[in-house]
C-alpha positions as CSV (number, residue, x, y, z in Angstrom):
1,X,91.7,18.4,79.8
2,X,95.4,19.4,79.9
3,X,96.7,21.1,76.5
4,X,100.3,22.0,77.1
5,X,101.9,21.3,73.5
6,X,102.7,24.4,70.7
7,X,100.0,26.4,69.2
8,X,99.0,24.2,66.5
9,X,99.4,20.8,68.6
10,X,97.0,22.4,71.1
11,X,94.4,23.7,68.5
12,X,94.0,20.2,66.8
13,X,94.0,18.2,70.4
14,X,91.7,21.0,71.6
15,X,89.4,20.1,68.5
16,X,89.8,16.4,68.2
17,X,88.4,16.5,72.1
18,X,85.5,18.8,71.1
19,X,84.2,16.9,68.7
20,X,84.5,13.5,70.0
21,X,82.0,14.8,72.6
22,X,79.9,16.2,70.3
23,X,79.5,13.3,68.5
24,X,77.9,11.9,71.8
25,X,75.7,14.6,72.0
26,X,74.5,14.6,69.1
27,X,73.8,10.9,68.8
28,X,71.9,11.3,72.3
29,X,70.1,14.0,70.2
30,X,68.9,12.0,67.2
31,X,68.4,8.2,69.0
32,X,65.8,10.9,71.3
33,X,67.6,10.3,74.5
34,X,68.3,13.9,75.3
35,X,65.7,16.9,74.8
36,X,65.9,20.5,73.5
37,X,66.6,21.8,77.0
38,X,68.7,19.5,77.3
39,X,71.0,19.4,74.3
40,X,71.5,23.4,75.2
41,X,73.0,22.1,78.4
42,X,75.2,19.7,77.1
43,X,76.2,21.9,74.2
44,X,76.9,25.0,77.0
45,X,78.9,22.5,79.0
46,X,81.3,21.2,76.1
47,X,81.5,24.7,75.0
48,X,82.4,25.8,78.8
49,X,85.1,22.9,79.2
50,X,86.9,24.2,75.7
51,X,87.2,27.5,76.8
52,X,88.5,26.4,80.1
53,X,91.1,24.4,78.9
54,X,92.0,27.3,76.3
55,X,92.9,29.6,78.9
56,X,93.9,26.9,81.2
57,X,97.3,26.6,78.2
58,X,97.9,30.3,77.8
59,X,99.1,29.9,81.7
60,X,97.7,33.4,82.8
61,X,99.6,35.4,85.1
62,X,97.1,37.6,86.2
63,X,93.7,36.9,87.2
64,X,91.2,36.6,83.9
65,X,87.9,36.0,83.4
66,X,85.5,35.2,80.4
67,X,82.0,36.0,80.7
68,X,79.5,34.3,78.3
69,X,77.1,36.1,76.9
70,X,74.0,35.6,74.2
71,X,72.9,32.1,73.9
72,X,76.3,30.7,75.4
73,X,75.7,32.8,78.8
74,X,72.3,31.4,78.3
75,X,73.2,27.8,78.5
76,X,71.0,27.6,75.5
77,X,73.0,26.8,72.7
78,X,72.7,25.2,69.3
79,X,75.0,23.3,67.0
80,X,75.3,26.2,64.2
81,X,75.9,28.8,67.3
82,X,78.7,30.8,67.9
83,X,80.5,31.7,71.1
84,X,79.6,35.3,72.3
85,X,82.0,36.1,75.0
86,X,83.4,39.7,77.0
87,X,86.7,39.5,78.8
88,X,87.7,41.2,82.0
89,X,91.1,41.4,83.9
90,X,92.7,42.1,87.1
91,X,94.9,44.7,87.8
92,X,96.3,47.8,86.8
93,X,99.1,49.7,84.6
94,X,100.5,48.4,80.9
95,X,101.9,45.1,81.9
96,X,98.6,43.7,83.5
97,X,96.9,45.3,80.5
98,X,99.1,43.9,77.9
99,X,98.7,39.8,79.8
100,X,95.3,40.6,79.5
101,X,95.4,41.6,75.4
102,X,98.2,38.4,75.2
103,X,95.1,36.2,76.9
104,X,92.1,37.4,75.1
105,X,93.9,37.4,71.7
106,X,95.5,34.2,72.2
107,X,92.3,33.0,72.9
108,X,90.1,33.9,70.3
109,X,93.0,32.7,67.8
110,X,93.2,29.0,69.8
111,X,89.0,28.6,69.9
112,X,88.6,30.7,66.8
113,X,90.8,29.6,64.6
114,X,92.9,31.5,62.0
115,X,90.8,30.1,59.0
116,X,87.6,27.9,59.5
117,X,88.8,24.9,59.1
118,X,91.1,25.2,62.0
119,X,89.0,26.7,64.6
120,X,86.6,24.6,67.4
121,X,84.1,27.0,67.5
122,X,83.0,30.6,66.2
123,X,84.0,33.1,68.8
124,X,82.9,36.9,68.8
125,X,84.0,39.6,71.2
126,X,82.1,42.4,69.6
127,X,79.5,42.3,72.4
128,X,81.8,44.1,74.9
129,X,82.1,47.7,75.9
130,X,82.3,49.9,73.0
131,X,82.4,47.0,70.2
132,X,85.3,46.0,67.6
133,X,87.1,49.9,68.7
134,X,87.1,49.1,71.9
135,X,89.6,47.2,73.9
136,X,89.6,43.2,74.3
137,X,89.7,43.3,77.9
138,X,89.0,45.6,80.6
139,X,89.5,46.1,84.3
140,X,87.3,45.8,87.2
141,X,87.0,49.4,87.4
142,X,87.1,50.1,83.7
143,X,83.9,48.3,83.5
144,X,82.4,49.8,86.6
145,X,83.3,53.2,85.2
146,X,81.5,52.2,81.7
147,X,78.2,50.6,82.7
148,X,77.7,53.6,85.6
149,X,78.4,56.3,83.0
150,X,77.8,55.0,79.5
151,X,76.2,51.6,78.6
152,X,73.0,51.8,76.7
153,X,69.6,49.8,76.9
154,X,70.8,47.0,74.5
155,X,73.5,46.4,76.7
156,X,71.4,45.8,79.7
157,X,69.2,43.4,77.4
158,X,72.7,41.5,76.2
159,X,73.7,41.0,80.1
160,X,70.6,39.6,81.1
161,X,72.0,36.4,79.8
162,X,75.8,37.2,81.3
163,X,77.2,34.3,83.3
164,X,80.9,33.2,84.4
165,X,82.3,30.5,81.8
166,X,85.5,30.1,82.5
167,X,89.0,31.8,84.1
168,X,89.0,33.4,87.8
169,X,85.8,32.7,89.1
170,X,85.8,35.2,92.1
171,X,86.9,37.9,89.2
172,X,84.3,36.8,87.1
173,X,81.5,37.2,89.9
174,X,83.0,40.1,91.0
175,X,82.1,41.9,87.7
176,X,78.6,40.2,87.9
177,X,78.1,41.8,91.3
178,X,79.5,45.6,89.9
179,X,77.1,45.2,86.5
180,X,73.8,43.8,88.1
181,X,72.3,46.8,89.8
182,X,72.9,49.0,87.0
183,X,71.3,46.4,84.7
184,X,68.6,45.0,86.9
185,X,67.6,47.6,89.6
186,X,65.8,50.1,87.6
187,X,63.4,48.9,85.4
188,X,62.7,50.6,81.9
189,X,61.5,53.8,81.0
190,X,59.2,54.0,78.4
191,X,61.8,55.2,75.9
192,X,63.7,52.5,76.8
193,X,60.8,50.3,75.8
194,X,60.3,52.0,72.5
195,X,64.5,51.6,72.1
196,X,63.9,47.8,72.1
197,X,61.1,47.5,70.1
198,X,62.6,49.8,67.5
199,X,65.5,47.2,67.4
200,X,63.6,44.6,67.0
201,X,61.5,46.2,64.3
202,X,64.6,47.0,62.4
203,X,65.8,43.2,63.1
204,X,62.9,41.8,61.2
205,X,63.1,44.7,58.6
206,X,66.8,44.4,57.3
207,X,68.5,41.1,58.8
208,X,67.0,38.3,57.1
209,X,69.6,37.5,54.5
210,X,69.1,37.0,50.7
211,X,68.1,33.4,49.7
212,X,66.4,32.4,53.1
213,X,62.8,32.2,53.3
214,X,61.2,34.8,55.6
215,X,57.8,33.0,56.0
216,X,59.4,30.0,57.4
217,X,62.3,31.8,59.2
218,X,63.9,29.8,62.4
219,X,65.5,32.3,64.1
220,X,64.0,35.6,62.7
221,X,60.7,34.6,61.3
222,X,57.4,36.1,63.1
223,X,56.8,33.9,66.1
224,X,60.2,32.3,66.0
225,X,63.4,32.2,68.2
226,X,64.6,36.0,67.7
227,X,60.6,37.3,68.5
228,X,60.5,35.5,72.0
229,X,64.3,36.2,73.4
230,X,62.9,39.9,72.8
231,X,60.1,39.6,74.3
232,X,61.6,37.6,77.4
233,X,64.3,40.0,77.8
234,X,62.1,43.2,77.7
235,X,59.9,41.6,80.7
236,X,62.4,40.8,82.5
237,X,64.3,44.0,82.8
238,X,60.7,45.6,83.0
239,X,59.9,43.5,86.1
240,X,63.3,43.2,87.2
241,X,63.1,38.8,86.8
242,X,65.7,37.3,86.9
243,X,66.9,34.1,85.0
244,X,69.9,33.8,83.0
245,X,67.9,31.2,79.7
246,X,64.9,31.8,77.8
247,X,63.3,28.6,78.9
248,X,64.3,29.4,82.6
249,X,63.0,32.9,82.2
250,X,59.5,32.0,80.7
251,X,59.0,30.0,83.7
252,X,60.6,32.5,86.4
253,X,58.4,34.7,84.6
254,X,54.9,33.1,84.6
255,X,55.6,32.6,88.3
256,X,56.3,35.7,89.0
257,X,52.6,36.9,87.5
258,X,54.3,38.5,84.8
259,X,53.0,36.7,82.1
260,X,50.5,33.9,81.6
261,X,51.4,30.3,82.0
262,X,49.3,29.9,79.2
263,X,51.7,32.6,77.2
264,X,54.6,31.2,78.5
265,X,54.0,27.8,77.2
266,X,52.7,29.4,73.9
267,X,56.0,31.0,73.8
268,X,57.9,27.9,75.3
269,X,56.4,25.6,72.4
270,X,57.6,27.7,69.9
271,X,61.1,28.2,71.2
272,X,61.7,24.7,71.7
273,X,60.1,23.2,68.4
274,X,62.4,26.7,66.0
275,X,65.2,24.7,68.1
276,X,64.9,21.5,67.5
277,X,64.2,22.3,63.7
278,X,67.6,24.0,63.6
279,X,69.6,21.7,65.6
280,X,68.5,18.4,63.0
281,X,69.0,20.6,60.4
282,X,72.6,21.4,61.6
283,X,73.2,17.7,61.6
284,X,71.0,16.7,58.3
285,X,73.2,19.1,56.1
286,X,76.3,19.2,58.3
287,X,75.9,22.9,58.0
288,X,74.3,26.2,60.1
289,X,70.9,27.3,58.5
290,X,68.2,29.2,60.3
291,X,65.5,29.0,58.0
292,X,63.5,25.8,56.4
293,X,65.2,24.6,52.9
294,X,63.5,25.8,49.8
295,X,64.7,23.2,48.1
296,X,62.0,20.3,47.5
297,X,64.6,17.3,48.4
298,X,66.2,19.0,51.3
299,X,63.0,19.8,52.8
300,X,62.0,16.0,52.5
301,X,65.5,15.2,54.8
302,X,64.9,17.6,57.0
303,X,61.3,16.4,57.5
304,X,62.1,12.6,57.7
305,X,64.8,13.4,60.1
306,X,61.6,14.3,62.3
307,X,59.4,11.8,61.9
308,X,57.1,13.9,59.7
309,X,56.7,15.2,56.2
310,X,57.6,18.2,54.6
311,X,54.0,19.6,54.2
312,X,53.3,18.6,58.1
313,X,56.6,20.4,59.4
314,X,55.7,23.4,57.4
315,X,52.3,23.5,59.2
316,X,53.5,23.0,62.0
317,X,56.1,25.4,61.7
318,X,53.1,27.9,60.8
319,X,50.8,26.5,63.4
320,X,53.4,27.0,66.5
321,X,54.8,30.5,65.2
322,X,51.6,31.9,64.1
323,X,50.0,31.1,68.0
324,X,53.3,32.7,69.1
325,X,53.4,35.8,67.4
326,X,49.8,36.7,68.6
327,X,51.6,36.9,72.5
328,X,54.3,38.6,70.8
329,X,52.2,41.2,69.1
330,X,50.3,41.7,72.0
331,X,53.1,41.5,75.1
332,X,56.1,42.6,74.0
333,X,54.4,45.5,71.2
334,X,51.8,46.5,73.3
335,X,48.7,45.7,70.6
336,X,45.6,44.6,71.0
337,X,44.8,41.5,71.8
């Protein structure tokens, strides 16, 4: 896709394009043509091609490179999902520092949008070294310098799922190659261990917002999406597995000994069924939501949207999580089993 008009022209072509294929993915999705797995994919890959094209219009003139991270590195995504993305540059003095500023801000603005209703996706650069007071892009050795001397243990669990989206690829994999021993060739320490499960403590403590219902949470709930990327991630960086999905890693995982197959495909079950619940419910109400509707009609949408009721998706919501959260509880907290 070529987008060479003004700022505006290219936003709304840039949108129009997006979501005429993600009408066809979604249609896939719903006539049951395409599964979880694979509506990640296809969502990663129309997300991919938009950011390509973005940058592909801003005409860089120095090499540039965005780096997906979260779900989008993960080729996992959802509907409701944003766009988690780190930017790194080429080069060296102010004017290869100010392209790189004029790239990654253009960017954001194009893809993000200045108010909702103008933007093709949900784009957050707060992942990157140093957050929201650090700068938008970095050099090469800028982020060599950071990840040898200061990044922290959530930062090594944020780049297990790192991958190359979009720009100069040999950049891009350049900065894979200078991040990966520091994230992967180590192991944890045990405070390191305790640093991850205090995070995740402190996730399910505080995050859940106001009005969604905690006992039948998608994404947060115990035994749902946000208890099993944890517990993926801690493994992995414990037993130095590597796999840049959740789906992918459960399996790299259970064949590397690591973990059960029959915990993996407790885990797996889980994952993929909190997914698919809040994907359809992205499409029933044309709106994100992470948790299952309180609301008595809602819930019957939602439910006949997946060939069930709303008393059988709420077991099953219970039955999947609750066989989930046992693994959870007992691999990635260390209790008793």
């Amino acid at each position: 896709m070529q987008l060479r008009e003004g700022s505006a022209e290219r936003q709304l072509s840039l949108r129009r394009w997006q979501q005429r294929n993600l009408l066809g993915i979604a249609a896939r999705d719903v006539l049951g043509h395409a599964s979880v797995r694979q509506v990640g994919r296809d969502l990663t890959t129309l997300a991919d091609a938009t950011i390509e094209a973005a940058l592909a219009s801003l005409e860089p003139t120095i090499p540039f490179a965005v780096i997906g991270m979260g779900r989008f590195g993960g080729g996992e995504l959802a509907y409701a999902s944003d766009l988690d993305v780190i930017f790194v540059h080429d080069g060296t003095g102010g004017a290869a520092a100010e392209e790189a500023k004029r790239l990654a801000t253009s960017l954001l603005r194009l893809v993000g949008g200045s108010t909702p209703a103008e933007g093709v996706y949900d784009i957050d650069a707060d992942l990157r070294p140093e957050g929201k007071s650090g700068p938008l892009s970095r050099s090469l050795s800028a982020f060599e310098t950071y990840w040898r001397d200061h990044a922290l243990t959530w930062e090594r669990q944020a780049m297990t799922r790192a991958r190359l989206v979009a720009g100069d690829r040999d950049l891009g994999d350049r900065l894979l190659d200078v991040v990966e021993p520091h994230v992967w060739d180590r192991g944890l320490t045990a405070e390191e261990i305790r640093d991850i499960r205090r995070m995740k403590a402190r996730i399910e403590a505080e995050r859940i917002p106001p009005g969604e219902d905690p006992d039948f949470h998608l994404k947060l709930g115990r035994g749902s999406l946000s208890d099993i990327e944890f517990t993926v991630q801690l493994l992995q960086l414990q037993y130095e597995v590597k796999a840049t999905g959740t789906l992918d890693a459960l399996r790299a995982l259970s064949q590397s000994d690591v973990m059960t197959v029959d915990d993996a495909a407790v885990l797996a079950e889980a994952y993929e069924f909190c997914e698919k619940v809040r994907n359809r419910w992205y499409l029933v109400n044309s709106a994100p939501g992470d948790s299952l509707p309180t609301q008595p009609e809602s819930l019957l949408w939602l439910s006949r949207a997946l060939d069930t009721s709303p008393s059988g998706l709420r077991e099953d919501y219970r039955r999947v999580t609750r066989r989930a959260r046992k693994v959870v509880e007992r691999v990635f907290y260390g209790l008793p089993g």
